[in-house]
C-alpha positions, 0 to 999 in steps of 0.5 A, spaced: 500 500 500 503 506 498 504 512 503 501 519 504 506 522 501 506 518 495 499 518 494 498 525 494 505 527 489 501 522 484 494 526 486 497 532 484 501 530 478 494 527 475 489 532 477 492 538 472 486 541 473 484 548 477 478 547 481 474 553 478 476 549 471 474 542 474 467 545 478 465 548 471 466 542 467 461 538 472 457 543 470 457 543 462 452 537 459 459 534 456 460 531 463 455 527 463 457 523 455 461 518 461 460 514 468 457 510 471 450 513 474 449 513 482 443 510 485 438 516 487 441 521 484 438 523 478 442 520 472 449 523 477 455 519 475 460 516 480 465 521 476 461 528 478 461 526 486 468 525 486 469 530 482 466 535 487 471 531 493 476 533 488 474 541 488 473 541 495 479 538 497 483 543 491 479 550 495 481 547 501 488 547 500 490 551 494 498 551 496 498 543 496 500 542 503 501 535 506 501 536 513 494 539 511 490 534 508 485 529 513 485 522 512 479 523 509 481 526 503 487 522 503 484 515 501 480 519 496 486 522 493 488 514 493 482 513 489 483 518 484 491 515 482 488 508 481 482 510 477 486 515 473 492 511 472 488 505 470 484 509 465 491 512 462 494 505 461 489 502 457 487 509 453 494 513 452 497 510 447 490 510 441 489 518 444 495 520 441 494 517 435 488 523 434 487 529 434 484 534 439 476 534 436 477 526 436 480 526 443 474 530 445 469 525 443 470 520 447 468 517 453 474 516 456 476 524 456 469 526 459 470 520 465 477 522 466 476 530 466 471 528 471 476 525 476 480 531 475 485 529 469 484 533 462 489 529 457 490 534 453 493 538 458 498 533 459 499 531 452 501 539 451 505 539 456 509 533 454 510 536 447 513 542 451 517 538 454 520 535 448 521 542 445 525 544 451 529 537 450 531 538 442 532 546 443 538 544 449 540 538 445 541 543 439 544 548 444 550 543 446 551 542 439 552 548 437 557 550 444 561 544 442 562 547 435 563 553 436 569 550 442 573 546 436 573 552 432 576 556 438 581 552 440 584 551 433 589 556 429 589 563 432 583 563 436 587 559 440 592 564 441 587 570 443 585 565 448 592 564 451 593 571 450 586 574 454 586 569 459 581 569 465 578 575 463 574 571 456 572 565 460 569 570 466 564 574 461 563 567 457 561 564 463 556 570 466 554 569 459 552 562 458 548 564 466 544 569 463 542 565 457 540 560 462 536 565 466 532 567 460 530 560 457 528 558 464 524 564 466 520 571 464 522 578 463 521 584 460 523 584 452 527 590 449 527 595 443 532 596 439 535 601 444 536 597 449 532 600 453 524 595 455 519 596 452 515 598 459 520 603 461 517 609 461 521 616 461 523 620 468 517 624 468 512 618 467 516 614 472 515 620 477 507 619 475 508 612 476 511 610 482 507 607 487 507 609 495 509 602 497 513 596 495 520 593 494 526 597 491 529 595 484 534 590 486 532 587 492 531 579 494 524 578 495 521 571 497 515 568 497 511 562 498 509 558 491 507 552 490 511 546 495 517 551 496 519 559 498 523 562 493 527 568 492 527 573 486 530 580 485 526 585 484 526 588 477 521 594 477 515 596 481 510 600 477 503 603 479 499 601 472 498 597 468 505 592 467 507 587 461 511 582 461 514 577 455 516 570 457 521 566 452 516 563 448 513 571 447 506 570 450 505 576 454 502 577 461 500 583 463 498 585 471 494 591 473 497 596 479 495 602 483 499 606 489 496 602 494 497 595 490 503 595 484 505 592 480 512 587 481 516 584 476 521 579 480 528 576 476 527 568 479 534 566 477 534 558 476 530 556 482 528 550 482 521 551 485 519 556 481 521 552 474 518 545 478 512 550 480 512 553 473 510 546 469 505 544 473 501 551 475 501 553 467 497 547 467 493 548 473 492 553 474 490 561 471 497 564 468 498 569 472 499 564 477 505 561 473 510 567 472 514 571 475 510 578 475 504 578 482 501 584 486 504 587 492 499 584 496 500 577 494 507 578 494 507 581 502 501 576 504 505 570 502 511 572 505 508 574 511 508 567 514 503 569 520 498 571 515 499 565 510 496 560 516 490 557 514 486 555 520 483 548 519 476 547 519 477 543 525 480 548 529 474 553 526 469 548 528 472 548 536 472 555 536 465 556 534 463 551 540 467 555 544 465 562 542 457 558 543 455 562 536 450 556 533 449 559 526 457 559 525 458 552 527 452 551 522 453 555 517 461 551 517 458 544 517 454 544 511 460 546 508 464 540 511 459 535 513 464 530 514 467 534 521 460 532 524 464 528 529 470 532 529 474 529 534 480 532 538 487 529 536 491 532 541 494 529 546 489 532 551 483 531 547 481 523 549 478 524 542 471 528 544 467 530 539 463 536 538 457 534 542 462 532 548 465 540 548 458 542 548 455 538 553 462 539 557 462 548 556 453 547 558 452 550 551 444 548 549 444 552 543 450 549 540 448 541 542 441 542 538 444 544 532 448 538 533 443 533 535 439 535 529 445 534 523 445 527 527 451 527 531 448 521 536 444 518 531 444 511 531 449 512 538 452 517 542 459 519 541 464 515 546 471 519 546 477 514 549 475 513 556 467 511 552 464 517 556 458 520 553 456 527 552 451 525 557 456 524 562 461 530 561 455 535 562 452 531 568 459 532 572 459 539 569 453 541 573 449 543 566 442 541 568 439 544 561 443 540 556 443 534 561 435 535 560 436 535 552 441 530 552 436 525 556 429 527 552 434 525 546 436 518 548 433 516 555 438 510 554 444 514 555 443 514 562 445 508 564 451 507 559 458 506 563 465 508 562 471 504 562 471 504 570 464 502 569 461 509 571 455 511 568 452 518 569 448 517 576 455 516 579 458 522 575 453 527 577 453 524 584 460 524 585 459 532 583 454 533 588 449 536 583 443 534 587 437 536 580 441 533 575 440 526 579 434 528 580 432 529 572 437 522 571 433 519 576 426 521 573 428 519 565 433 512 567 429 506 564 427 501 569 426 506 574 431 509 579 432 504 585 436 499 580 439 505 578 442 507 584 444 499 586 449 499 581 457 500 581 463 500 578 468 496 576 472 497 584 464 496 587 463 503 589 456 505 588 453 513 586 453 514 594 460 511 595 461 517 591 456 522 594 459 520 600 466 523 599 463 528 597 459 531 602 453 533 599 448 532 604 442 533 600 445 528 593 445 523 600 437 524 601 436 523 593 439 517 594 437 513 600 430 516 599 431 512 592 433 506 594 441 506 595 444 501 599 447 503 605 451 497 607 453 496 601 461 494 600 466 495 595 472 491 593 476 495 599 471 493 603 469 499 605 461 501 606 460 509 603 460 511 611 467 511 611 467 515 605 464 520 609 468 527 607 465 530 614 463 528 622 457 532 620 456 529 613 458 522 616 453 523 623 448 526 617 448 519 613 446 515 620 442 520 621 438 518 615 439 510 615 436 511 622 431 514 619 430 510 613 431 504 617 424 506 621 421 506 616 421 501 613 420 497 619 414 501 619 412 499 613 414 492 614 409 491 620 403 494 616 404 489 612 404 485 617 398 487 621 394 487 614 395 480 613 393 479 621 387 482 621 382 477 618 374 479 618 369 474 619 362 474 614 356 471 618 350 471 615 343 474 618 339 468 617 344 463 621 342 460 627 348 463 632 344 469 633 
C-alpha cells in the first residue's frame, strides 16, 4: 500500500486541473457523455461526486500542503491515482494517435476530466517538454562547435593571450542565457532600453507609495517551496511582461497595490512550480510578475496560516455562536464528529465540548445534523456527552441530552461509571434528580449499581459531602451497607463528622421506616374479618 506522501505527489501530478476549471466542467452537459450513474441521484455519475471531493479538497488547500490534508481526503486522493492511472494505461497510447476534436469525443476524456485529469493538458505539456529537450540538445551542439573552432589556429592564441578575463564574461554569459530560457522578463527595443520603461517624468507619475526597491531579494511562498527573486521594477499601472516563448502577461497596479516584476534566477521551485501551475492553474499564477499584496501576504508567514476547519469548528463551540458552527458544517459535513487529536483531547467530539462548556444552543444544532444518531459519541475513556455535562453541573443540556436518548443514562465508562455516579460524585443534587426521573427501569436499580472497584453513586456522594445528593439517594433506594472491593461501606467515605453523623442520621431514619412499613404489612395480613350471615342460627 503506498504512503501519504506518495499518494498525494501522484494526486497532484494527475489532477492538472484548477478547481474553478474542474467545478465548471461538472457543470457543462459534456460531463455527463461518461460514468457510471449513482443510485438516487438523478442520472449523477460516480465521476461528478468525486469530482466535487476533488474541488473541495483543491479550495481547501490551494498551496498543496501535506501536513494539511485529513485522512479523509487522503484515501480519496488514493482513489483518484488508481482510477486515473488505470484509465491512462489502457487509453494513452490510441489518444495520441488523434487529434484534439477526436480526443474530445470520447468517453474516456469526459470520465477522466471528471476525476480531475484533462489529457490534453498533459499531452501539451509533454510536447513542451520535448521542445525544451531538442532546443538544449541543439544548444550543446552548437557550444561544442563553436569550442573546436576556438581552440584551433589563432583563436587559440587570443585565448592564451586574454586569459581569465574571456572565460569570466563567457561564463556570466552562458548564466544569463540560462536565466532567460528558464524564466520571464521584460523584452527590449532596439535601444536597449524595455519596452515598459517609461521616461523620468512618467516614472515620477508612476511610482507607487509602497513596495520593494529595484534590486532587492524578495521571497515568497509558491507552490511546495519559498523562493527568492530580485526585484526588477515596481510600477503603479498597468505592467507587461514577455516570457521566452513571447506570450505576454500583463498585471494591473495602483499606489496602494503595484505592480512587481521579480528576476527568479534558476530556482528550482519556481521552474518545478512553473510546469505544473501553467497547467493548473490561471497564468498569472505561473510567472514571475504578482501584486504587492500577494507578494507581502505570502511572505508574511503569520498571515499565510490557514486555520483548519477543525480548529474553526472548536472555536465556534467555544465562542457558543450556533449559526457559525452551522453555517461551517454544511460546508464540511464530514467534521460532524470532529474529534480532538491532541494529546489532551481523549478524542471528544463536538457534542462532548458542548455538553462539557453547558452550551444548549450549540448541542441542538448538533443533535439535529445527527451527531448521536444511531449512538452517542464515546471519546477514549467511552464517556458520553451525557456524562461530561452531568459532572459539569449543566442541568439544561443534561435535560436535552436525556429527552434525546433516555438510554444514555445508564451507559458506563471504562471504570464502569455511568452518569448517576458522575453527577453524584459532583454533588449536583437536580441533575440526579432529572437522571433519576428519565433512567429506564426506574431509579432504585439505578442507584444499586457500581463500578468496576464496587463503589456505588453514594460511595461517591459520600466523599463528597453533599448532604442533600445523600437524601436523593437513600430516599431512592441506595444501599447503605453496601461494600466495595476495599471493603469499605460509603460511611467511611464520609468527607465530614457532620456529613458522616448526617448519613446515620438518615439510615436511622430510613431504617424506621421501613420497619414501619414492614409491620403494616404485617398487621394487614393479621387482621382477618369474619362474614356471618343474618339468617344463621348463632344469633
Amino acid at each position: 500500500m503506498k504512503g501519504k506522501d506518495q499518494v498525494i505527489q501522484e494526486f497532484n501530478e494527475l489532477v492538472n486541473m484548477s478547481a474553478s476549471e474542474l467545478e465548471k466542467w461538472l457543470k457543462s452537459d459534456d460531463s455527463n457523455s461518461a460514468g457510471w450513474p449513482k443510485e438516487d441521484e438523478n442520472g449523477e455519475t460516480v465521476g461528478h461526486d468525486s469530482g466535487r471531493k476533488i474541488v473541495d479538497i483543491l479550495k481547501e488547500n490551494p498551496e498543496k500542503e501535506a501536513e494539511k490534508y485529513t485522512d479523509e481526503q487522503v484515501e480519496h486522493m488514493r482513489k483518484v491515482v488508481s482510477y486515473c492511472k488505470r484509465h491512462l494505461a489502457q487509453e494513452t497510447k490510441s489518444n495520441n494517435e488523434k487529434s484534439a476534436e477526436e480526443v474530445k469525443k470520447t468517453k474516456s476524456y469526459a470520465s477522466l476530466k471528471n476525476w480531475g485529469h484533462d489529457f490534453l493538458k498533459a499531452r501539451g505539456k509533454q510536447d513542451d517538454e520535448k521542445e525544451e529537450e531538442e532546443e538544449d540538445d541543439d544548444k550543446q551542439t552548437g557550444d561544442k562547435r563553436k569550442t573546436t573552432q576556438n581552440q584551433s589556429g589563432p583563436n587559440k592564441k587570443r585565448e592564451t593571450a586574454k586569459g581569465e578575463s574571456e572565460t569570466k564574461d563567457e561564463e556570466e554569459e552562458e548564466e544569463i542565457s540560462e536565466e532567460d530560457a528558464d524564466e520571464p522578463k521584460e523584452s527590449k527595443a532596439s535601444n536597449g532600453k524595455s519596452k515598459n520603461e517609461k521616461t523620468s517624468n512618467d516614472k515620477d507619475n508612476s511610482t507607487p507609495k509602497k513596495g520593494p526597491k529595484k534590486g532587492e531579494t524578495v521571497s515568497w511562498k509558491w507552490g511546495q517551496g519559498e523562493p527568492e527573486g530580485k526585484v526588477l521594477d515596481v510600477k503603479a499601472e498597468e505592467t507587461s511582461i514577455k516570457t521566452k516563448k513571447g506570450n505576454e502577461v500583463t498585471r494591473k497596479g495602483d499606489e496602494e497595490d503595484p505592480a512587481v516584476v521579480i528576476d527568479t534566477g534558476k530556482n528550482k521551485a519556481i521552474k518545478k512550480n512553473h510546469d505544473i501551475s501553467r497547467l493548473s492553474f490561471p497564468p498569472l499564477a505561473s510567472l514571475a510578475i504578482c501584486s504587492l499584496r500577494c507578494l507581502l501576504d505570502r511572505h508574511d508567514k503569520s498571515s499565510s496560516i490557514m486555520i483548519e476547519p477543525s480548529i474553526r469548528v472548536r472555536r465556534a463551540i467555544h465562542a457558543n455562536d450556533a449559526t457559525l458552527l452551522h453555517r461551517i458544517l454544511k460546508s464540511h459535513p464530514s467534521l460532524l464528529l470532529n474529534p480532538d487529536s491532541s494529546p489532551s483531547g481523549l478524542s471528544n467530539s463536538n457534542m462532548h465540548l458542548a455538553a462539557q462548556l453547558g452550551h444548549r444552543e450549540i448541542c441542538e444544532v448538533l443533535l439535529e445534523l445527527g451527531h448521536e444518531d444511531p449512538c452517542p459519541a464515546l471519546n477514549e475513556s467511552h464517556q458520553t456527552a451525557l456524562m461530561l455535562a452531568a459532572a459539569a453541573g449543566h442541568t439544561e443540556v443534561v435535560h436535552l441530552l436525556c429527552e434525546h436518548d433516555k438510554t444514555c443514562i445508564l451507559r458506563r465508562d471504562i471504570r464502569g461509571r455511568d452518569a448517576v455516579m458522575e453527577a453524584s460524585l459532583g454533588g449536583h443534587d437536580t441533575i440526579l434528580q432529572l437522571l433519576l426521573t428519565y433512567v429506564p427501569g426506574g431509579p432504585y436499580d439505578a442507584v444499586r449499581r457500581s463500578d468496576v472497584e464496587g463503589n456505588t453513586a453514594l460511595h461517591f456522594a459520600s466523599g463528597n459531602g453533599n448532604l442533600l445528593v445523600l437524601r436523593t439517594l437513600l430516599a431512592a433506594g441506595a444501599d447503605m451497607h453496601k461494600r466495595n472491593i476495599w471493603n469499605w461501606t460509603p460511611a467511611a467515605y464520609s468527607a465530614t463528622v457532620q456529613a458522616e453523623v448526617y448519613l446515620k442520621g438518615l439510615v436511622n431514619e430510613v431504617g424506621k421506616r421501613q420497619q414501619q412499613k414492614r409491620e403494616i404489612e404485617t398487621a394487614k395480613k393479621g387482621a382477618g374479618l369474619r362474614v356471618v350471615d343474618p339468617t344463621s342460627d348463632d344469633e
